[in-house]
N, C-alpha and C positions, 0 to 999 in steps of 0.2 A: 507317503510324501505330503506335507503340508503344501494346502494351496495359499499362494502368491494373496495378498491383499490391498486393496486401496481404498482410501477415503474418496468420498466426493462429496462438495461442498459447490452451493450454488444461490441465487435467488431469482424473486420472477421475471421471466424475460419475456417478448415477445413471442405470441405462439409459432413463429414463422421456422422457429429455430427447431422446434419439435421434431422434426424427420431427421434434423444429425442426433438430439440425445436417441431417438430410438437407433439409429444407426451405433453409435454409440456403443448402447446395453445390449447388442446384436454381437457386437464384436467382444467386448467384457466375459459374455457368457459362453462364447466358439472359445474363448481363448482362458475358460476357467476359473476366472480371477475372483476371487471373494470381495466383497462389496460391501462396507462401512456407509452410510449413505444419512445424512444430515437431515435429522426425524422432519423438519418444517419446510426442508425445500424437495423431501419426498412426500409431502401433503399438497402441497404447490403441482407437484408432477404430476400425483394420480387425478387429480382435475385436468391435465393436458390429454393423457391416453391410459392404454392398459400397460400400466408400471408392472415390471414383476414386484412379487409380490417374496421372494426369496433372499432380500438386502437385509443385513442386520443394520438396526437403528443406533443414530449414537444423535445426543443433544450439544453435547460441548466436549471441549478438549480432553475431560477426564473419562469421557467414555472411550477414547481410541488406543486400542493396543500399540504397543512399543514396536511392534513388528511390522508395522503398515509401512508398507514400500513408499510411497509419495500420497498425497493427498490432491486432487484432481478438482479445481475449479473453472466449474460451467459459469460465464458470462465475461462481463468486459474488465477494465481495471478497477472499478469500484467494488469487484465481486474480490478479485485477489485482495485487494487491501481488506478488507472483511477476512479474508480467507486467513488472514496471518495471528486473528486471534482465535483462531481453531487451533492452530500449532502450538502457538505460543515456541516455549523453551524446549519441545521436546526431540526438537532435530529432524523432523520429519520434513522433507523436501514439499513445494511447491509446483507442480504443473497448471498451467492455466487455456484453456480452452478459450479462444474470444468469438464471444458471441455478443461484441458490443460495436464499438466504432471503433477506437484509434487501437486497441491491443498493446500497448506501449510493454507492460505486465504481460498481461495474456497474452503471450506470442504466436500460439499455438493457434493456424487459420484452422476454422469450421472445415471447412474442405479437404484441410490435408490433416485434418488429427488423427486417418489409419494409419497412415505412414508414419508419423510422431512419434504415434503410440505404441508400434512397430518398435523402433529407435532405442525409445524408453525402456521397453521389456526386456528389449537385448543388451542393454547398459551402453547404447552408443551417446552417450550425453556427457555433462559434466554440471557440476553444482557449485550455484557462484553464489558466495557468503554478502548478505548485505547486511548494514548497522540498521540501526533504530534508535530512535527519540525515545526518551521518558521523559514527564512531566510531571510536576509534584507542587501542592501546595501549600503555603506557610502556615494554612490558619484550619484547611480542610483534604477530606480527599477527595482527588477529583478523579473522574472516568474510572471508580472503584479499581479490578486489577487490571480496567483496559487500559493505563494510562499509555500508553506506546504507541510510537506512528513508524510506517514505514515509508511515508511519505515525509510530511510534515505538520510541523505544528505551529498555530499561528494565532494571533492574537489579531482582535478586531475593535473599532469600535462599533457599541452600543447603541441601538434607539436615538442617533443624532447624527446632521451632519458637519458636525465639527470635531475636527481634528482631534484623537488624545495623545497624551506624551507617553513613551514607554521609556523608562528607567535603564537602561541593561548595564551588566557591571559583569565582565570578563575574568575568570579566574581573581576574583577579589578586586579588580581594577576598573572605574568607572570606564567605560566602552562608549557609548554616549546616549545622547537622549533624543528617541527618533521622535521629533512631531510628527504626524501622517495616520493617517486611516489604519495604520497597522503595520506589524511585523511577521514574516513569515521565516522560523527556523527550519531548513532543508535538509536533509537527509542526500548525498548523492544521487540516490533512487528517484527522490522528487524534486531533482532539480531541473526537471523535463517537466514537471507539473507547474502550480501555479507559481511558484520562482522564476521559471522559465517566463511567463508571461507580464511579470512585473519587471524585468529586464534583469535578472540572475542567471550566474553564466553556469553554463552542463557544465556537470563535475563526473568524470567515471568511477564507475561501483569498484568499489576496491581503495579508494586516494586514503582513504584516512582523513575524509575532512568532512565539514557542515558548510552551511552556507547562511547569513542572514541578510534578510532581502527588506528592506524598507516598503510599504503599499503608498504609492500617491504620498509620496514626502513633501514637506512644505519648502524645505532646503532641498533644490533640483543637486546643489553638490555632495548630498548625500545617497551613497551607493553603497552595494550589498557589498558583503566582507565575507571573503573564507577565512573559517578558523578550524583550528586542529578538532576533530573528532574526540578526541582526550579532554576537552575541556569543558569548562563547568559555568551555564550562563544564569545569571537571577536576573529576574524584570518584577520592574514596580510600575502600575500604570496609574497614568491622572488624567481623568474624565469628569466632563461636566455631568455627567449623566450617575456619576458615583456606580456605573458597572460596567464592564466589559462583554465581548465573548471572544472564549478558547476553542479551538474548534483543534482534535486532535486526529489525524486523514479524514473520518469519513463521521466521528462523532464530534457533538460540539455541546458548550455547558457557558451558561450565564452565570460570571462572578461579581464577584464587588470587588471594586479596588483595595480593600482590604486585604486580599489574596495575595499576595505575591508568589512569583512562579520561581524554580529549579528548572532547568532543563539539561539534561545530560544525556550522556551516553546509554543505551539499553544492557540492561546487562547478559542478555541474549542477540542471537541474529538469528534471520530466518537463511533458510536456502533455498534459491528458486534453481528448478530442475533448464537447463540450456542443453538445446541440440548445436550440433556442429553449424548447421547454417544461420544459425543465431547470435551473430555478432551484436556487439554493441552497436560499433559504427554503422555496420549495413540496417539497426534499426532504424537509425537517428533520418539515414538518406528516404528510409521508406515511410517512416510512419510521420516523421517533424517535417520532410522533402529537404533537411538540412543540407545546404549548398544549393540546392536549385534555382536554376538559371535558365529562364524560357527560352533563352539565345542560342544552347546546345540543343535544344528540340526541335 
């Protein structure tokens, strides 16, 4: 009988965290599982304790077999977003262990991931499909094949504090032209991320939609817009400084306005692995405290 197999994918944390990974590799090996394990963030490990030393090595996505049950990210949400170019297109499900602060992604507490992982191996979960961003540009390429965000992708300005203009043009139709420190394109997924904080409204995973979020507009009556996930946006940007930055979730790259951008649809999704008590909503009350109200406490 073949054994069960999982990736894990991680980076450096705090050593505080060390007593759940060995708790962890405790439970992985009672419980038989064959172990893929991410060659730099097992170099990272065996400086924390005595790693086994029985994991097979994988460097990136073309070393993980087809048959890997989910793919297991140790850390916070910056670790999952990382986590989604290990996958890529290959269908491999999402677990995220948070061993960071807010777990928005990594749902999975430190404390209860026996129990989770319990959950997981007996198939009591479900797999929710999220979209993704690509980014492309007119004159180069950018983020080689990472150009995708699970989050979003955003356009900033450059080495100055003045304002630049971004161009955007809607399915072939001028959209308008944001003055302000920048534009932020959302993904449902990262509408809880910095859209949320630039006053863009949550969107649930699943709507079919994007979101674009204006940063510090010069025009207070410009406000973000949802637009259909089907649709196709170009941006042209005009800076004094003749360059920008794109920053795509967690990578970021200095262009010249020369560049113009695509941003569309992914032509893959990821899946993040969901247990039963993983709701959308009950995160939003626990981890955003959305609706709270000190007057019922």
């Amino acid at each position: 009988m073949q054994k069960n197999s999982i990736a894990i994918y991680g980076r450096a944390f705090n050593s505080s965290v060390v007593p759940y990974v060995e708790q962890l590799f405790a439970y992985l090996k009672e419980k038989d599982i064959l172990i893929y394990i991410h060659a730099d963030f097992y170099e990272f490990l065996r400086q924390q304790f005595a790693c086994p030393e029985t994991f097979l090595l994988y460097h990136n996505h073309k070393d993980l077999p087809g048959d890997i049950m989910f793919l297991l990210s140790l850390g916070g949400d910056g670790t999952m977003l990382s986590a989604v170019s290990q996958v890529r297109d290959s269908g491999i499900p999402i677990a995220g262990i948070n061993f960071g602060r807010l777990g928005f992604l990594a749902s999975i507490s430190k404390s209860k991931m026996i129990q989770a992982l319990d959950d997981i191996f007996a198939g009591n979960y479900t797999l929710q499909a999220r979209d993704l961003l690509e980014v492309s540009g007119s004159n180069k390429t950018i983020f080689g094949t990472e150009n995708f965000a699970l989050n979003d992708i955003t356009v900033f300005r450059h080495d100055t504090s003045s304002m630049i203009t971004i161009n955007a043009v809607l399915n072939g139709e001028l959209l308008n032209s944001y003055w302000a420190d920048g534009v932020i394109i959302a993904t449902p997924t990262g509408s809880t991320a910095y859209s949320l904080s630039c006053g863009g409204p949550i969107i649930m995973p699943g709507s079919g939609n994007f979101v674009i979020t204006p940063i510090s507009p010069h025009n207070l009556n410009v406000r973000p817009i949802i637009i259909s996930a089907d649709s196709e946006l170009e941006l042209e940007i005009e800076s004094r400084t003749e360059k920008y930055i794109l920053s795509c979730d967690s990578k970021s790259e200095t262009l010249d306005i020369s560049t113009k951008l695509r941003v569309r649809r992914a032509p893959f999704r990821i899946h993040l692995i969901r247990l039963a008590s993983d709701s959308f909503f009950s995160t939003l009350r626990e981890k955003l405290l959305w609706g709270l109200d000190v007057r019922n406490y």
